[in-house]
N, C-alpha and C positions, 0 to 999 in steps of 0.2 A: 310616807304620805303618797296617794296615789297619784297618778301622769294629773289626771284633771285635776287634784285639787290646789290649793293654793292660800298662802296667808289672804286674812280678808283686807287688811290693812299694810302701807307700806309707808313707812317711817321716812320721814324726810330730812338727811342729813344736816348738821353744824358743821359749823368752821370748829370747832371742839373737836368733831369726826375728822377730821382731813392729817392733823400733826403737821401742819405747816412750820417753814420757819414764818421769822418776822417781819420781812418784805412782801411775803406771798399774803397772810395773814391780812396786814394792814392795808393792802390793793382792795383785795376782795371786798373787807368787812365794810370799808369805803363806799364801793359798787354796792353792797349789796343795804347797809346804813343808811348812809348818805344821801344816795339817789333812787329813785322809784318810789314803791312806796314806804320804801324805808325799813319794811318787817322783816327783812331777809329773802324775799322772794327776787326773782330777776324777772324784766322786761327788757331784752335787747335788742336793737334795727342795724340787722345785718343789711349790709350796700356792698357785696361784693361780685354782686350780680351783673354789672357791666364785664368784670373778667370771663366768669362763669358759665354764663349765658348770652353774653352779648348784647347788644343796643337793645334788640327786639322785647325784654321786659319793660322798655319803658315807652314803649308806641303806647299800652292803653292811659298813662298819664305824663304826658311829655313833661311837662313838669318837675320831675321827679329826675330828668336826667341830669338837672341841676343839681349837683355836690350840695349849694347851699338849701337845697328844700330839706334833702335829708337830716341836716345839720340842725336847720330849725325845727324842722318834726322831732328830734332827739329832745332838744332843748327845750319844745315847746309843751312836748308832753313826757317831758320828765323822769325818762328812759332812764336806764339803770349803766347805759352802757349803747356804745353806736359801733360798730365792726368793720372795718374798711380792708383796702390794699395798699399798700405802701404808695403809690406817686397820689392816691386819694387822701391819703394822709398829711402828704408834705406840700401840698398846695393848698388843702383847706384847712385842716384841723388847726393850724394856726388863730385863725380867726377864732375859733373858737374853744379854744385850750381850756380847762377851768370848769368850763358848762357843764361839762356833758363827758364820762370818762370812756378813754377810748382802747379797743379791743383791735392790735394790728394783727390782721392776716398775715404769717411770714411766708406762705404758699400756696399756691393756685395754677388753674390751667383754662382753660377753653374745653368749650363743649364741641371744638371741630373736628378730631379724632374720637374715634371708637373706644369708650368704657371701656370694650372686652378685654385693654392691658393697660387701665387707667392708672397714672402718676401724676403726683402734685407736684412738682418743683421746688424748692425752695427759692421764694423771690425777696425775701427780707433779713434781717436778722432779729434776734434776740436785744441788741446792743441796739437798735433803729428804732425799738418799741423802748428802751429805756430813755433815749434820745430824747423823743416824739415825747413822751410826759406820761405812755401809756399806761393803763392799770393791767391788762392781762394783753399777753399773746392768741392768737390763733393758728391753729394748724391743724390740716385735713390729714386723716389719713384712710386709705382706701383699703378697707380691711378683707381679704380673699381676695386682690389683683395679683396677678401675675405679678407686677412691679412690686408686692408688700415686702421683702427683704428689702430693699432700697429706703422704701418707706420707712421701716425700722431701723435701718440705720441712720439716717438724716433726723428722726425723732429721734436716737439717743444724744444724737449732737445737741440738740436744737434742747430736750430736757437737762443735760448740764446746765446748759448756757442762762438757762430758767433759775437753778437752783442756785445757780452761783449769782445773779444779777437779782435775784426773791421775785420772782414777780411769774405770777398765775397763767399756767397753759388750760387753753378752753380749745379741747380734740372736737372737732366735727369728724366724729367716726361713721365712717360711709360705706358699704358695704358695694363691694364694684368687681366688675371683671365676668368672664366666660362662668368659671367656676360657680361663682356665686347664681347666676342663673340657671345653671343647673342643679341646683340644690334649694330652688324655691323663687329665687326674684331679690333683688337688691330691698324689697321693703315688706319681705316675707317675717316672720316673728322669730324663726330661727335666724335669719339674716343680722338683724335689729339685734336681736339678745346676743349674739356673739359679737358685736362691734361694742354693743355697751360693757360686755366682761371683757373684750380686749384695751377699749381706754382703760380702764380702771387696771390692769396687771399692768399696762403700761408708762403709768405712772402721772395721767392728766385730771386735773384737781376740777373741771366740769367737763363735761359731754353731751353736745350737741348730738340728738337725735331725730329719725324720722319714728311716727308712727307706725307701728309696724299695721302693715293692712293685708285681708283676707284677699286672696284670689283662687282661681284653676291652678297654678302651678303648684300651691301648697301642697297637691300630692308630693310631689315633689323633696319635698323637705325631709333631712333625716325622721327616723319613724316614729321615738322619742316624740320630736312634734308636732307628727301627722296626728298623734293619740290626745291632744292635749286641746281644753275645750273652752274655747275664751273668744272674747270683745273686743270691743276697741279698748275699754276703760281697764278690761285685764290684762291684753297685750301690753300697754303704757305701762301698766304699773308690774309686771312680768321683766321688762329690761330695764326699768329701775331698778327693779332689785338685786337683778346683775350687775351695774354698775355699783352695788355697794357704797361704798360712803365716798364716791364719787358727786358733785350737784350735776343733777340731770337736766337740760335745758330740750326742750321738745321744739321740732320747727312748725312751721305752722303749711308752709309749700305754697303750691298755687292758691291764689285767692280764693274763699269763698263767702259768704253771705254773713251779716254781722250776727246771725242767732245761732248758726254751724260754729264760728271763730269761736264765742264764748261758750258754748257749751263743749265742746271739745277740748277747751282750754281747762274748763272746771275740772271735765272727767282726770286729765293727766296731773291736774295739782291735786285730787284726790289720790291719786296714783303713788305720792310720793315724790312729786318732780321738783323742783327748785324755781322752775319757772318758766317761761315761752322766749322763743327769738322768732320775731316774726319780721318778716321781709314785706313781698310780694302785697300780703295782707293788709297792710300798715300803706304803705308808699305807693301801690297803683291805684289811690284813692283820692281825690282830693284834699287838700289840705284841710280843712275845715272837717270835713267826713273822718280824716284821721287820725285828729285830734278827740273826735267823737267815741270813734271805737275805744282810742287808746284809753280815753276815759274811763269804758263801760270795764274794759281788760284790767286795770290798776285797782278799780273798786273791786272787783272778781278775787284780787288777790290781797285786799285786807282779812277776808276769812281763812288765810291760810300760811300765818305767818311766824316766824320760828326764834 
């Protein structure tokens, strides 16, 4: 096959694909049953962006700094799953146990040090998400940082701890560090497809992605890449298919406009993806407004359900 071409189509894995045991199995199929819209697609609201990021995501709707906006936006609009950090966890998620299934971050950092030798930490356990009631763990790992041995070691812990307690690791594989921008940009298409084939040899049963998007640096990119001739809607569905029968969850990043959100969303559930985790998008909106969108997002993913 040559650099440019590529399957026209990319198949969107089952829980049939994955070979879970039966703890992991019955979270998921839960999440993915259960809540949403129920076909197997996922819509999940990541709130981990106070650690992250810091206060300043939620200056454009103060509102949202409130734990329980979040909570009700999950609930209200019928999310598949809410994403938090553990002290977000253990002072809200009580209230609202049951509702709405929850996704603990076991590690994070601040955005006040330099990427260029980004580490996650581990801030939680495995055994705090079984605690909490949770259905799947979260864990970043920063794929080409200087720190990635670390990283790989603390995830083979952190994947026992999963397989032994059955319950589903959802990788936010993020491409970070010096290295990586020299070789294209942290959201380059080379970047993106080797974070989505390293969750998956790694052994995390979804993977949260970026977009991989065009720039100047893509010269850059090993040469393999630079030869290869695609879109937004190819590059999406390009490190889907690297992730393999991994579920692929796309983020959605800074906000933009409700006809940008959902057609960008359509193009990657065409792609093969499993579903969106949108942040930003969803939550610096008014309540009302984002119960709207989330509407327009759920009906978008009745046509594409497994």
């Amino acid at each position: 096959m040559a650099a440019t071409d590529a399957p026209a189509t990319t198949r969107r894995p089952t829980l049939e694909d994955l070979n879970l045991s039966t703890g992991k199995r019955a979270r998921l199929y839960d999440m993915l049953y259960h809540h949403g819209v129920g076909n197997g697609t996922l819509l999940c609201l990541p709130i981990d962006h106070g650690l992250e990021h810091g206060p300043r995501d939620f200056l454009v709707n103060p509102a949202a700094a409130d734990p329980a906006f979040q909570f009700e936006l999950a609930i209200q609009g019928g999310y598949n799953a809410i994403a938090c950090q553990i002290g977000f966890a253990e002072r809200y998620f009580p209230r609202f146990a049951g509702r709405v299934p929850l996704i603990l971050k076991i590690n994070g950092k601040t955005n006040i040090p330099s990427d260029a030798d980004a580490h996650s930490p581990v801030t939680a356990s495995v055994e705090d998400a079984v605690r909490l009631g949770a259905h799947a763990i979260g864990y970043t790992m920063y794929v080409g940082s200087p720190q990635q041995s670390r990283h790989f070691e603390d995830f083979r812990r952190v994947r026992q701890d999963a397989e032994r307690y059955g319950i589903p690791i959802v990788m936010w594989a993020y491409p970070r560090g010096s290295a990586v921008e020299e070789k294209g940009g942290r959201d380059c298409l080379y970047a993106v497809d080797y974070a989505a084939r390293v969750a998956m040899e790694l052994g995390a049963d979804v993977v949260k992605l970026n977009v991989p998007e065009k720039s100047d640096k893509d010269a850059d990119m090993p040469a393999k890449y630079r030869e290869l001739e695609w879109d937004y809607a190819e590059g999406a569905a390009r490190v889907t298919r690297s992730a393999q029968n991994t579920l692929v969850l796309f983020s959605g990043g800074s906000k933009v406009s409700d006809e940008d959100l959902l057609e960008k969303g359509r193009l990657v559930m065409e792609g093969g993806a499993t579903g969106l985790i949108f942040g930003r998008n969803m939550w610096q909106r008014p309540m009302d407004e984002a119960l709207a969108v989330t509407r327009k997002v759920k009906a978008m993913f009745e046509d594409y359900g497994v």
